[in-house]
Backbone as a printed PyTorch tensor [residue, N CA C, xyz], in Angstrom:
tensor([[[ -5.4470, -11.3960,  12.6950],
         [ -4.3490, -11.3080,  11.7700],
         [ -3.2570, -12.2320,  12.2640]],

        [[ -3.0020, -13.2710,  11.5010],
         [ -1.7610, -14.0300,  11.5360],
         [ -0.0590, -13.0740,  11.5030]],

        [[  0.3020, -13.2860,  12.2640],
         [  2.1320, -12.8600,  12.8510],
         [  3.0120, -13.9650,  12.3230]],

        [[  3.5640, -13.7480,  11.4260],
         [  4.9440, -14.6550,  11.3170],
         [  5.7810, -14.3430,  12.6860]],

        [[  6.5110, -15.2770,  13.3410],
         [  7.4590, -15.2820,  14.1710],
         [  8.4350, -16.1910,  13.7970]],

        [[ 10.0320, -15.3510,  12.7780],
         [ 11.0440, -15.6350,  12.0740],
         [ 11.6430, -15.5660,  13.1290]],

        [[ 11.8210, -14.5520,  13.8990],
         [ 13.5250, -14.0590,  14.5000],
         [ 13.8510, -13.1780,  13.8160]],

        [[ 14.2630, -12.3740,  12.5970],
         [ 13.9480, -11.9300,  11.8210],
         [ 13.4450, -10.5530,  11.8210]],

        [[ 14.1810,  -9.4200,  11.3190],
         [ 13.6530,  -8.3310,  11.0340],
         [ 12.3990,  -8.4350,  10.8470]],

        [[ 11.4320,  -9.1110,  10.4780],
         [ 10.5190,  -9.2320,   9.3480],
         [  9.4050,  -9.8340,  10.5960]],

        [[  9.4010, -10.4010,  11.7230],
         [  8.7190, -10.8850,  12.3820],
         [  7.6140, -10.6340,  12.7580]],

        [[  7.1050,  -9.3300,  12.4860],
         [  5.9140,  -8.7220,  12.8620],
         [  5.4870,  -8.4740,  11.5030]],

        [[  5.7910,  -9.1030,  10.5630],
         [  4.9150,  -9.4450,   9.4720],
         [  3.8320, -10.0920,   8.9850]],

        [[  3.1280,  -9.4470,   8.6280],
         [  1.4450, -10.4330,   8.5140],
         [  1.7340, -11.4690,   7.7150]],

        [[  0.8330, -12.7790,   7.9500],
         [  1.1020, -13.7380,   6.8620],
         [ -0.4460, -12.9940,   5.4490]],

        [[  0.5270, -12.5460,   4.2480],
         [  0.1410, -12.6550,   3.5790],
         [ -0.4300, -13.4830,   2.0660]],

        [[  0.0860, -14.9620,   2.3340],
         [  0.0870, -15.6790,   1.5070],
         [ -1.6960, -15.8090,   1.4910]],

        [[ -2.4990, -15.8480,   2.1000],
         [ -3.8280, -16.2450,   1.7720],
         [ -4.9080, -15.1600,   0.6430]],

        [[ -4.4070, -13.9640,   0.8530],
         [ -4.7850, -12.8620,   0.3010],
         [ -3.7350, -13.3360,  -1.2470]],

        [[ -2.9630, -13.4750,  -1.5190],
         [ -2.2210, -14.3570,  -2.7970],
         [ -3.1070, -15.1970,  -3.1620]],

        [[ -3.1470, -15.8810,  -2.6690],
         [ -3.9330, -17.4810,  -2.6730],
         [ -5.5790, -17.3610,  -3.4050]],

        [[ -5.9550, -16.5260,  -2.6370],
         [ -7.6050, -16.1040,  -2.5760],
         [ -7.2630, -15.1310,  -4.5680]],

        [[ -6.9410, -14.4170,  -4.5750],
         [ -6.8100, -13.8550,  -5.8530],
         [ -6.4160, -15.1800,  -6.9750]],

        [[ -5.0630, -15.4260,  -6.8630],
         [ -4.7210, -16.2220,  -7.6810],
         [ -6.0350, -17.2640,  -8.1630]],

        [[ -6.9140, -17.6980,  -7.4570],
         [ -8.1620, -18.9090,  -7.2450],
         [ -8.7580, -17.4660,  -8.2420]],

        [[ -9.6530, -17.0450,  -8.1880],
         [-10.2720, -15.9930,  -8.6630],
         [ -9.6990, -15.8340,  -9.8200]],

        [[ -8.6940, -14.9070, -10.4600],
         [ -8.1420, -15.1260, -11.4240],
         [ -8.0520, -16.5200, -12.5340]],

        [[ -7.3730, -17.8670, -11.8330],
         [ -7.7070, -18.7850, -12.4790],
         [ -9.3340, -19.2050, -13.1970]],

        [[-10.0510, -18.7270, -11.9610],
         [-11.4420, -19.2780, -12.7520],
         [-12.1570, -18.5550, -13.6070]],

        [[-11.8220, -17.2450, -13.4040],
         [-12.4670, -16.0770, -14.8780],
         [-11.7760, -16.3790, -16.1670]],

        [[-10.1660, -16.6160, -15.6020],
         [ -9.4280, -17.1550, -17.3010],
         [ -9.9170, -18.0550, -17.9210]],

        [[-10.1070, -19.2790, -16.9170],
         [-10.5320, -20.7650, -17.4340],
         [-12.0470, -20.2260, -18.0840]],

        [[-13.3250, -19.6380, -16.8740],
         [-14.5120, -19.3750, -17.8520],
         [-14.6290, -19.2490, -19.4700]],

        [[-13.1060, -18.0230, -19.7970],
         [-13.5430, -17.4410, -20.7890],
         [-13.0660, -18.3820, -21.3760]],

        [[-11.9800, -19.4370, -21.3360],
         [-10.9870, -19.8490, -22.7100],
         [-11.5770, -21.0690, -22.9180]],

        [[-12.2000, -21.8860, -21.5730],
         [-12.5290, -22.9880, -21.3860],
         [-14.2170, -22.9990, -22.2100]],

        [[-14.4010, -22.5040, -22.3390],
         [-16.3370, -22.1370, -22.5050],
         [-16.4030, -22.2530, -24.1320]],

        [[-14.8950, -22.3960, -24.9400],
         [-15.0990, -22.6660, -26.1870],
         [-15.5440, -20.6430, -27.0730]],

        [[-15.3760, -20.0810, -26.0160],
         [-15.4810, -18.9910, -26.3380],
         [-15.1820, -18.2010, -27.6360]],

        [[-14.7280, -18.5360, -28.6890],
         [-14.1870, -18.1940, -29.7140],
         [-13.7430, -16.7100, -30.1180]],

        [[-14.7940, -16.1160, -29.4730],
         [-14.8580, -14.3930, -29.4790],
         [-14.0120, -13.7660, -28.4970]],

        [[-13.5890, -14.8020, -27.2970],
         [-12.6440, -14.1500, -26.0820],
         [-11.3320, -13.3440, -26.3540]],

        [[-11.0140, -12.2460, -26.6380],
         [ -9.9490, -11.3350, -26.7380],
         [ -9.0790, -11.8170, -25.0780]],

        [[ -7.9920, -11.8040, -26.1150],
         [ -6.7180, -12.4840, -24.9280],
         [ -6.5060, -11.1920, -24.7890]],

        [[ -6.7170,  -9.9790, -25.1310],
         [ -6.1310,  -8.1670, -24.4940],
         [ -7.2760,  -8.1700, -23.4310]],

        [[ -8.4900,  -8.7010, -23.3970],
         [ -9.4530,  -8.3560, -21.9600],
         [ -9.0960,  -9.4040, -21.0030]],

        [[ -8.5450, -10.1710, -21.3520],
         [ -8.3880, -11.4280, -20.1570],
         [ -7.0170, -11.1820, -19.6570]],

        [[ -5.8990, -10.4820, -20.3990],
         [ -4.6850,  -9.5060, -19.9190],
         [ -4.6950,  -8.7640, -18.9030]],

        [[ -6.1000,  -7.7250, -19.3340],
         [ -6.1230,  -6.3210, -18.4340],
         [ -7.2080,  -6.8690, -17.3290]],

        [[ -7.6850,  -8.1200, -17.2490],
         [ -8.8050,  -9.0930, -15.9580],
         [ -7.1070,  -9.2460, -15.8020]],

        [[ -6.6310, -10.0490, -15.2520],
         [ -5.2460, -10.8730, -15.0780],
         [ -4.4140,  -9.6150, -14.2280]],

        [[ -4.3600,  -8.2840, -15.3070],
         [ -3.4440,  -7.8000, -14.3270],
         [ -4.2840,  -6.5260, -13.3910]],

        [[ -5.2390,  -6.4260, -13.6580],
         [ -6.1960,  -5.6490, -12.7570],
         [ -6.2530,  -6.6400, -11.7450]],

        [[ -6.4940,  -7.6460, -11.4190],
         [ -6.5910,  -8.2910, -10.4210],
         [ -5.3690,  -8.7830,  -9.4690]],

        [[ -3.9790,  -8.8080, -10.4960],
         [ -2.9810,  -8.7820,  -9.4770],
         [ -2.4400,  -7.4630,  -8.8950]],

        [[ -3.2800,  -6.7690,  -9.2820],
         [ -2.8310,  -5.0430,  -9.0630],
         [ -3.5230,  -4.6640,  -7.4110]],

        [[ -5.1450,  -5.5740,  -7.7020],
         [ -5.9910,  -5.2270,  -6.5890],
         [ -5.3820,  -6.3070,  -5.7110]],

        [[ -5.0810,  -7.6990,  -5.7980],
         [ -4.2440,  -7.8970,  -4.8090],
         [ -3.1490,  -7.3960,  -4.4460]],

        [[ -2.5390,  -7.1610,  -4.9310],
         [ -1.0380,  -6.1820,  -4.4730],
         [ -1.3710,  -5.4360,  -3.3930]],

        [[ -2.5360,  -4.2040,  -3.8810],
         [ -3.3180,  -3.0440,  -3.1340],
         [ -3.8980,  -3.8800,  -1.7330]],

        [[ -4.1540,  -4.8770,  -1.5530],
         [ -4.6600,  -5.4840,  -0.4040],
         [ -3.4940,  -5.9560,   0.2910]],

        [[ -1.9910,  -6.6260,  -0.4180],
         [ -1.2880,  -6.9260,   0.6590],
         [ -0.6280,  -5.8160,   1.1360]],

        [[ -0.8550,  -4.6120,   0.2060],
         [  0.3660,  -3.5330,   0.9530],
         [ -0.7070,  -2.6130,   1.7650]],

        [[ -1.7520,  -2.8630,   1.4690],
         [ -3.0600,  -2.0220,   3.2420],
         [ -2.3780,  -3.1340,   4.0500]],

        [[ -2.8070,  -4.5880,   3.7990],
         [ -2.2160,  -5.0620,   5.1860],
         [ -0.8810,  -5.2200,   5.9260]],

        [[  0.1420,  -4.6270,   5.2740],
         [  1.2440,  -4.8620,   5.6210],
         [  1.8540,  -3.3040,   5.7700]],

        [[  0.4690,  -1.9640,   5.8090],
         [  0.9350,  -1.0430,   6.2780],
         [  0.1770,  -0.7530,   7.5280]],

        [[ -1.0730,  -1.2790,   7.6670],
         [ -1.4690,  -1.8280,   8.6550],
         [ -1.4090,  -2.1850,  10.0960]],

        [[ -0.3370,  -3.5880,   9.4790],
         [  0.5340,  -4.2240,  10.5220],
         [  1.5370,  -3.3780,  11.3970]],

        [[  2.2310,  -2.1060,  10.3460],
         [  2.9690,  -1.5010,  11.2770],
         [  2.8120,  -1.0700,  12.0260]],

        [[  1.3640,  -0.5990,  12.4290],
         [  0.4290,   0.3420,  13.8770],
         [  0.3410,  -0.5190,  14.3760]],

        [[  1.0440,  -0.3310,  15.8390],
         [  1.0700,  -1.5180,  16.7900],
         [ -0.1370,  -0.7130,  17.9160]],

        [[ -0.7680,   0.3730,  17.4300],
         [ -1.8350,   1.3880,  18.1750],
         [ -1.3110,   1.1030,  19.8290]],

        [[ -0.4270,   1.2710,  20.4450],
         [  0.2720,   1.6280,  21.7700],
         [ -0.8070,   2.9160,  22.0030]],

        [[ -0.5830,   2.9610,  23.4800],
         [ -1.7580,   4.0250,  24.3390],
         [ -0.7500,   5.1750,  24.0240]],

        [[  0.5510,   4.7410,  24.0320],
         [  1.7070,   6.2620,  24.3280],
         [  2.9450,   5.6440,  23.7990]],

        [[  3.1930,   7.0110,  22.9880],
         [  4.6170,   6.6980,  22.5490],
         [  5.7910,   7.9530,  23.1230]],

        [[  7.0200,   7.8480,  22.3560],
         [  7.7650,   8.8300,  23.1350],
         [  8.5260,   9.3610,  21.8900]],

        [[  8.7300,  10.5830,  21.7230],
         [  9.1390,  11.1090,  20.4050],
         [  9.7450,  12.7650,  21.3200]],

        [[ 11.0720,  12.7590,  20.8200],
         [ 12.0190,  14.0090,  21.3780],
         [ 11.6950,  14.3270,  23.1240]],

        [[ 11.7200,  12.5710,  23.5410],
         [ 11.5300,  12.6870,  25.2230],
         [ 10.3750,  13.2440,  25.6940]],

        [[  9.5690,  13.1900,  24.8120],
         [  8.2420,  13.8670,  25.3700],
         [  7.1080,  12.7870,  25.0530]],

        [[  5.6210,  12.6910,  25.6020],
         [  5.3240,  11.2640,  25.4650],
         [  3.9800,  12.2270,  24.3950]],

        [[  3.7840,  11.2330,  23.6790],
         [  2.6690,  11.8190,  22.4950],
         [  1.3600,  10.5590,  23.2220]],

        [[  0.3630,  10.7480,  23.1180],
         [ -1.0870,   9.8890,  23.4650],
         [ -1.2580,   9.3480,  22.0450]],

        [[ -2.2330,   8.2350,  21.8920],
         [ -2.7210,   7.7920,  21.1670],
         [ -4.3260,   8.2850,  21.3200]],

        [[ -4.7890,   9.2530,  20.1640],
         [ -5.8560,  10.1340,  19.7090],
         [ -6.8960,   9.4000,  18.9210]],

        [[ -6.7180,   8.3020,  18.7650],
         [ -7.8630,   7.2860,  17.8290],
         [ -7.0130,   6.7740,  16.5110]],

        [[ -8.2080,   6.2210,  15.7350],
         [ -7.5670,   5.7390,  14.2550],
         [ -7.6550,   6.7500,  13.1910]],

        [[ -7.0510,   6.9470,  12.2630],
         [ -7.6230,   8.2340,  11.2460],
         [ -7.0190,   6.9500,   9.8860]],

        [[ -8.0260,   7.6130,   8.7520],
         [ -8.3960,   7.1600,   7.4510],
         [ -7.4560,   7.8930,   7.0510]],

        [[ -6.4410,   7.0330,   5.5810],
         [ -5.4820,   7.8550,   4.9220],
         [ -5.5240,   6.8480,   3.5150]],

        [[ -5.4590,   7.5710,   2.7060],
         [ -5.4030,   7.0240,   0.9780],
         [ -4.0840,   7.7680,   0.1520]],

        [[ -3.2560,   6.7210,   0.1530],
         [ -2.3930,   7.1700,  -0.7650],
         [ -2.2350,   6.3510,  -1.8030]],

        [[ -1.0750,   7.0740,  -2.9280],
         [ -0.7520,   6.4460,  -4.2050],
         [  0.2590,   5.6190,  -4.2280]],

        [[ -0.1000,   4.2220,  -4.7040],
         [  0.9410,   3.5970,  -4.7460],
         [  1.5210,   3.0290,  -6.3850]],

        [[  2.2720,   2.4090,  -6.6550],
         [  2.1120,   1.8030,  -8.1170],
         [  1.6090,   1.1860,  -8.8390]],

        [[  0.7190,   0.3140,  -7.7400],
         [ -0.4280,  -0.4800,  -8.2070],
         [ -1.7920,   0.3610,  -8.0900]],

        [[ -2.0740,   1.6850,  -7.5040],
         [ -3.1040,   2.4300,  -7.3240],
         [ -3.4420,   2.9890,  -6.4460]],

        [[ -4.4950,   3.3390,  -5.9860],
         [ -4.7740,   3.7480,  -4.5200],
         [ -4.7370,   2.9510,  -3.6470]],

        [[ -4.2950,   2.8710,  -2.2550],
         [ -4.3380,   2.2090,  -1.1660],
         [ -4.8230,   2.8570,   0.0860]],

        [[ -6.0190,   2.6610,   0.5940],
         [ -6.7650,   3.2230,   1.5320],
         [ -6.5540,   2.2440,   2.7860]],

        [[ -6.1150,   3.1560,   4.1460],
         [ -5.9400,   2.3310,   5.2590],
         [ -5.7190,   2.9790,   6.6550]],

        [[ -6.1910,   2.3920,   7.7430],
         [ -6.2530,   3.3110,   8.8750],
         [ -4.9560,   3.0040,   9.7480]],

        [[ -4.5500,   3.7810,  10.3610],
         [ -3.3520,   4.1360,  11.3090],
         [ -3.6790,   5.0270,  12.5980]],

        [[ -2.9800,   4.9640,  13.5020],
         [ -3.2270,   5.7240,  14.7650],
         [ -2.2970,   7.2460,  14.6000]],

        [[ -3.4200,   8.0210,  14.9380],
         [ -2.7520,   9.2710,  15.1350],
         [ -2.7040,   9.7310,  16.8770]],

        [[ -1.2420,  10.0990,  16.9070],
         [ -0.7710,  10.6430,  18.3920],
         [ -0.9790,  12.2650,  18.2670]],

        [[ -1.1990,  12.5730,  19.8600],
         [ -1.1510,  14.2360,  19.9610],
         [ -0.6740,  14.0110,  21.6970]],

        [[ -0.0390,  15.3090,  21.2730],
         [  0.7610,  16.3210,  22.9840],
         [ -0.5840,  16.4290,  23.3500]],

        [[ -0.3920,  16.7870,  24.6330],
         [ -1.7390,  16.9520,  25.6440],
         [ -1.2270,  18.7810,  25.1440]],

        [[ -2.4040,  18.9880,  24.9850],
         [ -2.7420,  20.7430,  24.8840],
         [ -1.7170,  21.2920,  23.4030]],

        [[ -1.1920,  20.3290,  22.5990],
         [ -0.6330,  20.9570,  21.7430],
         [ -1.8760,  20.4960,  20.2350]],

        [[ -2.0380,  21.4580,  19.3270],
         [ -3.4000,  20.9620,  17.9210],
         [ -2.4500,  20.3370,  17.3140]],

        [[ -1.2380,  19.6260,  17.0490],
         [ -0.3470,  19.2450,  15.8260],
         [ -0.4810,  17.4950,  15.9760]],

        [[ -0.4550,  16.7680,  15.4790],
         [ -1.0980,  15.3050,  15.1870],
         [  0.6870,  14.5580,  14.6580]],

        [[  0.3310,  13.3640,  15.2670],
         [  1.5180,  12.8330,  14.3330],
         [  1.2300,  11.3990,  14.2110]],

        [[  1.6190,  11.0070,  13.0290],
         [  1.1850,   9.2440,  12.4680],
         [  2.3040,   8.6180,  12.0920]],

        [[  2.9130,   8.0430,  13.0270],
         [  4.6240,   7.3420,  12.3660],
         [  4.0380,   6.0920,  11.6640]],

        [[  3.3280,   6.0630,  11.6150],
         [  3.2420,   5.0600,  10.0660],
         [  3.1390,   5.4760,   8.9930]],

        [[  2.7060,   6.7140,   8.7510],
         [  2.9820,   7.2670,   7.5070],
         [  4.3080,   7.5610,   7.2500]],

        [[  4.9740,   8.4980,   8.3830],
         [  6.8200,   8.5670,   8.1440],
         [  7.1020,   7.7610,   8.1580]],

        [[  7.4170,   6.2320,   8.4070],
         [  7.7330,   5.3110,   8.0360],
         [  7.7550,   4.5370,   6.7610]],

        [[  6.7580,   5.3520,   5.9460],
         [  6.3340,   4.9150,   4.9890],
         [  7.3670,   5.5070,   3.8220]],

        [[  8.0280,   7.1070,   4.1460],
         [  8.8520,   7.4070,   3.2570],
         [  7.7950,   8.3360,   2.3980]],

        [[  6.6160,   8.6620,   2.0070],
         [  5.5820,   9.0920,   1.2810],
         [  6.6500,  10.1470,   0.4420]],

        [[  6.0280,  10.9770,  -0.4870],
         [  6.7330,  12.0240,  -1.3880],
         [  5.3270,  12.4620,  -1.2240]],

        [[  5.3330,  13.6400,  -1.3620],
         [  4.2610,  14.5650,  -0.7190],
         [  3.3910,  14.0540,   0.3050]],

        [[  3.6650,  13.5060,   1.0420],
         [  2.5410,  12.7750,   1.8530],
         [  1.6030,  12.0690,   1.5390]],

        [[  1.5240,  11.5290,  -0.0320],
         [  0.9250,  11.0410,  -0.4810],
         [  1.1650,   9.5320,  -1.3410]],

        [[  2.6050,   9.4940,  -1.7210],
         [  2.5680,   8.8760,  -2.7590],
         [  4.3170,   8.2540,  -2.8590]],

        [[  4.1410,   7.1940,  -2.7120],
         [  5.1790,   5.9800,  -2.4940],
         [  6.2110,   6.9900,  -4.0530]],

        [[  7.3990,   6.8030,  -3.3810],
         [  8.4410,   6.6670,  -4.2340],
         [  8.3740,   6.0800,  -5.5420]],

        [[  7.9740,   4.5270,  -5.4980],
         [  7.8350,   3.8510,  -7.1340],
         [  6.9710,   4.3590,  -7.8850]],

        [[  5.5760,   5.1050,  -7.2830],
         [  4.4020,   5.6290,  -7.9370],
         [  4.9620,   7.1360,  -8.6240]],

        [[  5.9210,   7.9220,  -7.6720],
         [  6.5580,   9.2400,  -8.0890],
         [  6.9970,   8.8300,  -9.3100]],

        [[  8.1580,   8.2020,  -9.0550],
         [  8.7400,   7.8780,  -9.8360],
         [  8.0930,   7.3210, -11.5570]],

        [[  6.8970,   6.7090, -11.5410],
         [  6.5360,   6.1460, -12.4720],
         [  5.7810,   7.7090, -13.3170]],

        [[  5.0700,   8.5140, -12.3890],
         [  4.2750,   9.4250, -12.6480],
         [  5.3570,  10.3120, -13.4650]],

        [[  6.5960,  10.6570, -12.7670],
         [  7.4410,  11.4140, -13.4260],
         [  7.5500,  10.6690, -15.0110]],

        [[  8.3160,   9.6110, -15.0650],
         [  8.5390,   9.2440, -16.4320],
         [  7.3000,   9.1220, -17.6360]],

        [[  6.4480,   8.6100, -17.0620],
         [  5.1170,   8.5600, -17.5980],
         [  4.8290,  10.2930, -18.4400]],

        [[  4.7520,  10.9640, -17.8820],
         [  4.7480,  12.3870, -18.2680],
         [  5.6130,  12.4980, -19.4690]],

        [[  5.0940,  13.8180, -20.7470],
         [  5.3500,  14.1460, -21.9320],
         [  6.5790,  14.9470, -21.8280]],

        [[  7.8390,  14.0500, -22.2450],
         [  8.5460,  15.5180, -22.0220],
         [  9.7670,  15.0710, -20.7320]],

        [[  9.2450,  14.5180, -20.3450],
         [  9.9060,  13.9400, -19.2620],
         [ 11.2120,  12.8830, -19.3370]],

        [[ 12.4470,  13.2220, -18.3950],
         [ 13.3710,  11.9310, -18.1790],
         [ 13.2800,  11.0430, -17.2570]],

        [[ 14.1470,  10.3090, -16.9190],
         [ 14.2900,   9.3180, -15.9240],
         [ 14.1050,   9.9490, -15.1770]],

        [[ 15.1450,  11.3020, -14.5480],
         [ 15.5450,  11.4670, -13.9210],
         [ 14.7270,  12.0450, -12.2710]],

        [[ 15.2180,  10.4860, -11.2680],
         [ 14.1970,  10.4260, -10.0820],
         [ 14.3860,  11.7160,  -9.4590]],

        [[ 15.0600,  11.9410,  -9.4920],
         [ 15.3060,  13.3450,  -7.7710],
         [ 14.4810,  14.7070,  -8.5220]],

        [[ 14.3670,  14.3410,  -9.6890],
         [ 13.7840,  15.4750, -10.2330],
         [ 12.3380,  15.5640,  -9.5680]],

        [[ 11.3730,  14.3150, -10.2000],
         [ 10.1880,  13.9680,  -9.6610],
         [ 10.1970,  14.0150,  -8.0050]],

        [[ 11.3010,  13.7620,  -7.0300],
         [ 11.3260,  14.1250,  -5.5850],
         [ 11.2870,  15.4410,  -5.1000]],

        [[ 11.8530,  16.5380,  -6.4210],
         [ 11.6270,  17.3710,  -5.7090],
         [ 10.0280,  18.1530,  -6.6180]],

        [[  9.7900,  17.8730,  -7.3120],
         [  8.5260,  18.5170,  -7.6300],
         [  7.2560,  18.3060,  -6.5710]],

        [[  7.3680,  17.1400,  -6.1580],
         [  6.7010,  16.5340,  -5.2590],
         [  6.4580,  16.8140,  -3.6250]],

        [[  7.9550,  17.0420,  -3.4400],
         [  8.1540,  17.6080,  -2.0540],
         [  7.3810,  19.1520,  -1.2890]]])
């Protein structure tokens, strides 16, 4: 994995431009197939929902890798002066606005205590432990019946 080194808050950021790059190429050549091929029958509503299904699944790939990036998997960390171990990688799928995003992170544990902890997920901000803020948020309004109103959807969620 490529590291930007800005100086920069942001420095331990993956370079994600190739995962852009790699879609965008892909995308271009299914559009061109259909429009270019003299296709006459090609519905511009399926080459819409190709177009944005595919910037959706890239999206979903730069934000695994750029949640990813935040597990720096350290042997030991230190949380309320006490040192937590690093316990292996564990599998986690949450909701984001573009869809599901499946991705592994390190989970820490106390020596002799069963309780687990993954600061990449708290870092993440989740609303039920599951599901990014913009996705709450969309799920709330989306719903019959429903207002804007965010803190509402924060606390149903919580």
């Amino acid at each position: 994995m490529t590291l930007s080194h800005t100086g920069s808050a942001l420095s331990n950021t993956p370079d994600i431009s190739e995962i852009a790059d790699t879609a965008a190429e892909a995308i271009h050549r299914e559009v061109l197939e259909r429009f270019a091929s003299g296709d006459v029958a090609c519905d511009f509503a399926r080459v819409e929902m190709l177009v944005f299904d595919s910037v959706a699944a890239t999206g979903r790939e730069m934000l695994r890798t750029l949640i990813e990036a935040r597990d720096d998997a350290a042997p030991r960390l230190m949380r309320d002066d006490k040192p937590w171990y690093r316990a292996g990688a564990t599998h986690k799928t949450i909701m984001t606005l573009l869809g599901e995003v499946s991705y592994e992170r390190s989970r820490f544990r106390r020596r002799g205590a069963p309780v687990s902890w993954m600061p990449v997920d708290k870092g993440l901000g989740l609303m039920g432990g599951w599901m990014t803020r913009p996705a709450a948020e969309q799920w709330h309004t989306d719903r019959p019946g429903s207002s804007a109103n965010f803190s509402s959807a924060g606390n149903i969620l919580i």
